[in-house]
MARROSE-49409 format. One record per residue: residue in three letters; x, y, z of N, C-alpha, C in turn. Coordinates in steps of 0.1 Angstrom, whole numbers. Each point is the difference from the previous one (the first is absolute). Layout:
MARROSE-49409
NODE   doza      nu      nv      nw     cau     cav     caw      cu      cv      cw
NODE    ALA       X       Y       Z       X       Y       Z       X       Y       Z
...
end
This chain:
MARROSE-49409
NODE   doza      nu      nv      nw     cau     cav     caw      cu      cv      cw
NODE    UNK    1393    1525     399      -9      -4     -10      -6      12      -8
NODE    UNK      -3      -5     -10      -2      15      -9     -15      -4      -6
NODE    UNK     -10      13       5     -18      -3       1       0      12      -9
NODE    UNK      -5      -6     -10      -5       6     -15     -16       1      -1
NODE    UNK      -7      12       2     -14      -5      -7       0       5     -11
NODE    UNK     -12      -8      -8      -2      -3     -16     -13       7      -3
NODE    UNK      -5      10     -11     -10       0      -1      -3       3     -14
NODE    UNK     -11       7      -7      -8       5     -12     -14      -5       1
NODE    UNK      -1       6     -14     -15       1      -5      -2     -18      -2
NODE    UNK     -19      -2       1      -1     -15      -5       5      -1     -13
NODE    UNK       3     -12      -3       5      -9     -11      11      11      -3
NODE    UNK       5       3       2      17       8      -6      12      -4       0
NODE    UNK      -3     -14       9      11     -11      -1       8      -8      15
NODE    UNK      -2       9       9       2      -4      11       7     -16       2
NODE    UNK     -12     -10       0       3     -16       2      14      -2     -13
NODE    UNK       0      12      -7      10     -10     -10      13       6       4
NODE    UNK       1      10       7       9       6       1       8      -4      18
NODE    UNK     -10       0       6       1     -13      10      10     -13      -6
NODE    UNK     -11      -4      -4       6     -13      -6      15      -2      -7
NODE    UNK       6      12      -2      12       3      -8      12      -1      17
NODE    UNK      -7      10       9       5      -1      11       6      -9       8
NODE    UNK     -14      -8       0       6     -17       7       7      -5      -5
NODE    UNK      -2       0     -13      11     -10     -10      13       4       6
NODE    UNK       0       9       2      19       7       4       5       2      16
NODE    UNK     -15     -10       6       4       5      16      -2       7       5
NODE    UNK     -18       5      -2       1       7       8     -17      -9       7
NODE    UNK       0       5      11     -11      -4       8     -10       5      -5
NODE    UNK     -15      -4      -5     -10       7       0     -13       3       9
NODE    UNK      -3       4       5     -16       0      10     -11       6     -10
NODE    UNK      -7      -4      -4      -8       3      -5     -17       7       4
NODE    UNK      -1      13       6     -15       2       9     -11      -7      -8
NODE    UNK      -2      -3      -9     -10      -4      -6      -5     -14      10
NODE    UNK      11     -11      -5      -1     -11       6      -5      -1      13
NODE    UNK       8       9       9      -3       1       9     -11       7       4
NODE    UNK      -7       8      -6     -14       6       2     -12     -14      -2
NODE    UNK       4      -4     -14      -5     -11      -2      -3     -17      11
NODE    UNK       8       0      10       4      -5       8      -8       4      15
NODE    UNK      -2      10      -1      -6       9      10     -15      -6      -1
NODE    UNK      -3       2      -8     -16      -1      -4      -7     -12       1
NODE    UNK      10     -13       1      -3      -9       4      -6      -4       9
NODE    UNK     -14     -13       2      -5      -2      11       9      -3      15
NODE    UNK      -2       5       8       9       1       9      16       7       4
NODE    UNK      -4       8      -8      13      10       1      -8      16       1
NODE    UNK      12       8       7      -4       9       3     -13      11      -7
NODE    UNK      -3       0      -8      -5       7      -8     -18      -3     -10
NODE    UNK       0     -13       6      -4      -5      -9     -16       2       9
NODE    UNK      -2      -2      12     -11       5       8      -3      16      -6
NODE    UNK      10      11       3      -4      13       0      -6      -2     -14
NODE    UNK       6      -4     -10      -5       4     -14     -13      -8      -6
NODE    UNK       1     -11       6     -17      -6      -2     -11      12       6
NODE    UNK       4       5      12      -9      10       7      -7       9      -4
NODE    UNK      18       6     -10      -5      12      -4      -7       1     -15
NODE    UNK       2     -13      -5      -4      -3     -19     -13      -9       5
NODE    UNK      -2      -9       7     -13      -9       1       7     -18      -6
NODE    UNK     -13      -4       2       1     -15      -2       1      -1     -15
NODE    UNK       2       8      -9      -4      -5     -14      13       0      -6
NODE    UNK      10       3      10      14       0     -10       7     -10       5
NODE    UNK      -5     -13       6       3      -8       1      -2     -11     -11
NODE    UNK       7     -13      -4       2      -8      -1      -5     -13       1
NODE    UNK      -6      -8      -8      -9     -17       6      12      -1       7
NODE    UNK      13      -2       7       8      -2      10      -1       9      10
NODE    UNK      -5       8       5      -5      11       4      13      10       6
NODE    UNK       5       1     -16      21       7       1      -9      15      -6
NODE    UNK       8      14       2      -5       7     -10       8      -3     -13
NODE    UNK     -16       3     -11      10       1     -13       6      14      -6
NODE    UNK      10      -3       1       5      15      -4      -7       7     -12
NODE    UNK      -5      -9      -9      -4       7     -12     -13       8       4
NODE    UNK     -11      -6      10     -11       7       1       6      13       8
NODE    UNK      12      -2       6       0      14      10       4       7      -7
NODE    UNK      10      -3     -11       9      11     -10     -15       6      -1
NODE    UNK      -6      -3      -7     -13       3     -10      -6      11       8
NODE    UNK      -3      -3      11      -6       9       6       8      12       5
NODE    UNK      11      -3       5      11      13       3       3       7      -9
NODE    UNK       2      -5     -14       4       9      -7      -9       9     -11
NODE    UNK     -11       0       8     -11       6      -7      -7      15      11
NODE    UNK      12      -1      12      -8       3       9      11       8       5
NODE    UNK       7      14      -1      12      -1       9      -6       2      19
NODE    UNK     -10       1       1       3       1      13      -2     -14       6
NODE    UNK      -4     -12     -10      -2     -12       7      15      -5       1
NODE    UNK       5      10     -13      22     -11       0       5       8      13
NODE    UNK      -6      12       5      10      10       5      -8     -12      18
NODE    UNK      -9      -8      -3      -5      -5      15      12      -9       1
NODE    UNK       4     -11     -11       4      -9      -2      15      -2       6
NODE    UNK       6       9     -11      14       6       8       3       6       8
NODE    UNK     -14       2      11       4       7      13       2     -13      10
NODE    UNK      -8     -13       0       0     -11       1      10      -4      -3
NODE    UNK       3      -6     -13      16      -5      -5      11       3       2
NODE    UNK       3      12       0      13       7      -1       4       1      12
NODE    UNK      -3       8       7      12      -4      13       3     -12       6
NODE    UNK      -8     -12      -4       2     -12       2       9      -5      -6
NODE    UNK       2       1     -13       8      -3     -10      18       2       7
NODE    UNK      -5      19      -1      14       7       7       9      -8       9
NODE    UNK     -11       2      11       8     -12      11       3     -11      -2
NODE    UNK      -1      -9     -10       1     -18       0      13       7      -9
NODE    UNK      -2       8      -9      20       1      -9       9       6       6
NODE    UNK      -3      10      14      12       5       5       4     -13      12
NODE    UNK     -11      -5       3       4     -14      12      11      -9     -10
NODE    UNK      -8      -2     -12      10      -9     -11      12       4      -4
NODE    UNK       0      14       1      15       9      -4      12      -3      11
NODE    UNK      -9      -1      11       5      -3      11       9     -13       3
NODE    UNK      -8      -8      -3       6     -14      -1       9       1     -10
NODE    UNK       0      -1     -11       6       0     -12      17       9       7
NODE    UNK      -2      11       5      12       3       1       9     -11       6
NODE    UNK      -6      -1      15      10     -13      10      -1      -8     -10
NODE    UNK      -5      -7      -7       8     -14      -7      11       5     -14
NODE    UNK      -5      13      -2       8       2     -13       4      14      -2
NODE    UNK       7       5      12       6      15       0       4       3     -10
NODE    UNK       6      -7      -9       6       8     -14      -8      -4     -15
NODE    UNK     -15       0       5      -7      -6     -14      -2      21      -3
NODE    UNK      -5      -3     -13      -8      12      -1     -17      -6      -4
NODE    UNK     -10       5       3      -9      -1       3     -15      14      -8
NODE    UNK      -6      -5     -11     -12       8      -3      -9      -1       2
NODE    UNK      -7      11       6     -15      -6       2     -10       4     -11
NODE    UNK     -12      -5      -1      -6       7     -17     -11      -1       0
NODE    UNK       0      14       5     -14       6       7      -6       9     -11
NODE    UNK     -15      -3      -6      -7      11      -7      -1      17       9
NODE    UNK      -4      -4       6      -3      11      11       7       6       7
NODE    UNK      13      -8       0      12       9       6       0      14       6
NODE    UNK      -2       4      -9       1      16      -1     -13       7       7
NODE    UNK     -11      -3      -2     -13       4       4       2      -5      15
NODE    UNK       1     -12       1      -1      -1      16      11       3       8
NODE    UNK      10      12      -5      11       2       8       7     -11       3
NODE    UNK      -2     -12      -2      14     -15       4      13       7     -12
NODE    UNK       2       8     -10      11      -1      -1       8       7      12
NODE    UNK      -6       6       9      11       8       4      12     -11      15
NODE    UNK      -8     -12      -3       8     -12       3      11      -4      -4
NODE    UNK       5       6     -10      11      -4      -7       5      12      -8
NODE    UNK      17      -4      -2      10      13      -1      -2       3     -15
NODE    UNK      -7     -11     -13       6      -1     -10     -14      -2      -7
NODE    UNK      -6       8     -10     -14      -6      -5       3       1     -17
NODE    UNK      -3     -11      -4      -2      -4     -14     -13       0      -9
NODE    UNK      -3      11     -11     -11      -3      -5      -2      -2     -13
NODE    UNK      -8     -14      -8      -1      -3      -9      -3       7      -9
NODE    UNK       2       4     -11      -9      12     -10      -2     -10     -13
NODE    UNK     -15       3      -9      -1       2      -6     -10       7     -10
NODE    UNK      -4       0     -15      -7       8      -4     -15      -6       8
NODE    UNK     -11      14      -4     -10      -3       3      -9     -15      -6
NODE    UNK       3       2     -13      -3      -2     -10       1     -21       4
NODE    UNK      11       3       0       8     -19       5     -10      -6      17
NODE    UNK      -1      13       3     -10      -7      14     -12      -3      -7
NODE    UNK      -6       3      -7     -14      -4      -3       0     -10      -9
NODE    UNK      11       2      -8       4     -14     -13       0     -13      14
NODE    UNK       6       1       6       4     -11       7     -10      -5      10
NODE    UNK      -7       9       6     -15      -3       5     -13      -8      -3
NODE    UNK       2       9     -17     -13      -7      -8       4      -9      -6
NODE    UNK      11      -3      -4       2     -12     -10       8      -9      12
NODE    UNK      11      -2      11       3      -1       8      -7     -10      15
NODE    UNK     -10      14       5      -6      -9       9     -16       0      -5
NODE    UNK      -4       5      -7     -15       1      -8      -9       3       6
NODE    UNK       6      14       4      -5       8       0     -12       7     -11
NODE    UNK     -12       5       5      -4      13     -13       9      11       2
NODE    UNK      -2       8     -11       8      14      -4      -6       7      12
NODE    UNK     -12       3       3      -5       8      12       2      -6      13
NODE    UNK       1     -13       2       6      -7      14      14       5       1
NODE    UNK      11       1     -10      17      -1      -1      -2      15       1
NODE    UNK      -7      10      -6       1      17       4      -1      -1      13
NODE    UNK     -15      -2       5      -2       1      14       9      -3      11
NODE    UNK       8     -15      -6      11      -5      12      11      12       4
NODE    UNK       4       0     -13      11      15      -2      -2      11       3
NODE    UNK     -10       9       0      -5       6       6      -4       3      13
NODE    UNK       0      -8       8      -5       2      16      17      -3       8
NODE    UNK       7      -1      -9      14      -1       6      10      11      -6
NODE    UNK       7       5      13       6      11      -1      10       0     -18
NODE    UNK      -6      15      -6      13      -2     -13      12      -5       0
NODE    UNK       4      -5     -10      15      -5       2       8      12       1
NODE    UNK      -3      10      -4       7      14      -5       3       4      16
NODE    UNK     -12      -5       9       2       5      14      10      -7       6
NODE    UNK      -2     -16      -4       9      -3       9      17       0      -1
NODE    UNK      -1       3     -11      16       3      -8       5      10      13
NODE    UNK      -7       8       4       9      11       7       6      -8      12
NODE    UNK      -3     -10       6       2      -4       9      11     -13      -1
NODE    UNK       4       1     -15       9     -16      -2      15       6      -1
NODE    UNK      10      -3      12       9      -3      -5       7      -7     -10
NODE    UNK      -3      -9      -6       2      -8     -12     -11       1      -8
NODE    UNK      -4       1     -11      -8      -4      -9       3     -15     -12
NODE    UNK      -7      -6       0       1      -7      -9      -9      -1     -12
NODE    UNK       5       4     -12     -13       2     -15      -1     -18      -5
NODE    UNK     -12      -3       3       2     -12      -7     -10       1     -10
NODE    UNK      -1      10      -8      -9       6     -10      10      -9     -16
NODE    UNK      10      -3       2       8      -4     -10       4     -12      -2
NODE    UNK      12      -8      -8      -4     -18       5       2      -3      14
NODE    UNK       2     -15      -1       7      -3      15       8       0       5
NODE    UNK       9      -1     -18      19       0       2       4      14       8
NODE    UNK      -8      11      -9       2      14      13      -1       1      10
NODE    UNK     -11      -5       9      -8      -4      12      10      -8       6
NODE    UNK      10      -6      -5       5      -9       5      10       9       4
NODE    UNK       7       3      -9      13      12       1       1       6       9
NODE    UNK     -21      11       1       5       9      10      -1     -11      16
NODE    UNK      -6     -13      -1       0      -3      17      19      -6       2
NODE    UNK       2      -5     -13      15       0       7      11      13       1
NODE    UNK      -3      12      -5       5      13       8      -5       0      13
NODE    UNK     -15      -4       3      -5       5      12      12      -8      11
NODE    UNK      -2     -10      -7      11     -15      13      15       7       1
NODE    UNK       3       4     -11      11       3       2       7      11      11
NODE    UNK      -7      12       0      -1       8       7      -5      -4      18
NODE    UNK     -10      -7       0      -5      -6      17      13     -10       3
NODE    UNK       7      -9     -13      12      -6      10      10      11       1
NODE    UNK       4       9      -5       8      11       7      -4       9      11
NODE    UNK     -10      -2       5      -5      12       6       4      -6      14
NODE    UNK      -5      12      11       4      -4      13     -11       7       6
NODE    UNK     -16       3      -9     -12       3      10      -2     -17       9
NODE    UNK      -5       2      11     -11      -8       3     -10       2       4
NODE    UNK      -8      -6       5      -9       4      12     -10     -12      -1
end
């Protein structure tokens, strides 16, 4: 099986370039989802993080809402740096247990996982092969503010408290620019395929 992690800057394209992936077979894991999942009443995480945030980032269902906690974490880095100390190795472990499984049923899939934080929390060094999205600065904030609606100073801020893309570049064996259309974006993930079906890494 061939274990690809995925990463970049927010909004730089990641889910689309995912999404190009599957289309062609390849497996995706997604840490988000599964962080998202975590947080849930009755799942691992979901006790510690009420603890450490309080009763107000809860929900009339009494679920947290993610938007009150974004709000607060990302205004705070040592309240995100509490968060992801909570989150993340929890996360870690539920996708290498899943990597796990995924091999015995499907030895010959290839497999990405598409982690923001990859890089920061050391999980890429889980895998042989790391891929990172690129694009301009400029398109992360376009796509924030008009995108997820964002303010201009919410969409800086997000970008900013996460490692440069310039940084993470050093660390990608593959790069992908999806600064350009899709038809390109598209091109370069079918070079990427092309190359992983010849290859003979695993792990």
């Amino acid at each position: 099986m061939l274990r690809i992690g995925l990463t970049g800057g927010i909004a730089s394209g990641k889910s689309t370039v995912c999404g190009m992936l599957q289309d062609r077979g390849c497996t995706i894991v997604d840490a988000d989802k599964v962080a998202h999942k975590l947080l849930l009443k009755g799942q691992p995480c979901f006790g510690r993080v009420v603890e450490a945030f309080g009763v107000d980032i809860l929900d009339s269902a009494g679920e947290i809402d993610r938007n009150r906690l974004g709000a607060i974490v990302f205004e705070n880095q040592s309240l995100l740096e509490t968060l992801e100390g909570i989150v993340h190795p929890e996360v870690i472990r539920q996708i290498l247990a899943k990597l796990d499984i995924i091999e015995k049923e499907q030895p010959h899939s290839k497999v990405v996982v598409d982690a923001s934080l990859i890089i920061e929390s050391g999980f890429y060094k889980s895998f042989r092969r790391l891929v990172v999205v690129n694009c301009k600065w400029e398109q992360q904030m376009e796509r924030l503010v008009s995108g997820r609606g964002l303010s201009e100073i919410q969409a800086r801020r997000r970008i900013s408290i996460q490692m440069p893309l310039e940084q993470k570049l050093r660390f990608a064996d593959y790069v992908i620019d999806n600064s350009g259309s899709l038809e390109n974006t598209r091109g370069q993930v079918d070079a990427l395929l092309t190359e992983w079906s010849s290859s003979s890494w695993t792990m």
